[in-house]
N, C-alpha and C positions, 0 to 999 in steps of 0.2 A: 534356398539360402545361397547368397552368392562370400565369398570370400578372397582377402588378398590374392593372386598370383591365379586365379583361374581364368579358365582361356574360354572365349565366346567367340563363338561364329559370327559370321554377321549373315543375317541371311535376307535384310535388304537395305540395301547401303545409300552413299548418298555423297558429295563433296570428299566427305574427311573420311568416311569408313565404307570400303569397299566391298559389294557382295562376293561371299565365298572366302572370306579372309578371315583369318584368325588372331585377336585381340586379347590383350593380356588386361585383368582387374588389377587397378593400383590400390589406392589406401579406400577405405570402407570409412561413409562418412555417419552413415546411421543402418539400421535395415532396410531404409527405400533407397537410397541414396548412395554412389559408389564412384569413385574415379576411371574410368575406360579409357588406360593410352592407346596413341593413335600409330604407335610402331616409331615418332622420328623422336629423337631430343626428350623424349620422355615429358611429350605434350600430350595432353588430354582434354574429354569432356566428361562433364558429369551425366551419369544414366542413373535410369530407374528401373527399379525394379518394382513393377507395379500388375496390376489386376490382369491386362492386356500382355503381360510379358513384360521382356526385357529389352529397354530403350532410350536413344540417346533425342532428345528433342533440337531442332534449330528452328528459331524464326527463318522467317521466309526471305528476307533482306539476306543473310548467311550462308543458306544451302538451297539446293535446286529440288530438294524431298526434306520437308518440314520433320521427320523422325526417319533413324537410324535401327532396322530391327536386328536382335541376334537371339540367338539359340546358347545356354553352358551344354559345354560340351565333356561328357561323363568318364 
């Protein structure tokens, strides 16, 4: 269960979120679905929380790695 203010590793990153860094949960948009800022101006992308983990998708026009993986960290 992911919830507001918890903090995710990333543990493989990509453009917008960097491996080994730690990202804050903004607003919870349902239980798959969640806000992940990106550290500036309190810009974000939406992740998932899904089967495979926890992850931010990009088409391939956008980022240079199609998904963003991370780890919550306990």
């Amino acid at each position: 269960m992911i919830s507001t203010d918890d903090k995710l590793l990333c543990t493989q990153g990509n453009d917008f979120y960097l491996e080994g860094e730690v990202y804050t949960v903004g607003r919870i948009v349902n239980n798959k679905y969640f806000q992940l800022l990106t550290g500036s101006n309190d810009d974000h992308w939406y992740a998932t929380l899904g089967d495979q983990g926890i992850y931010v998708s990009f088409d391939s026009m956008t980022a240079q790695s199609s998904k963003a993986w991370f780890d919550k960290i306990a």
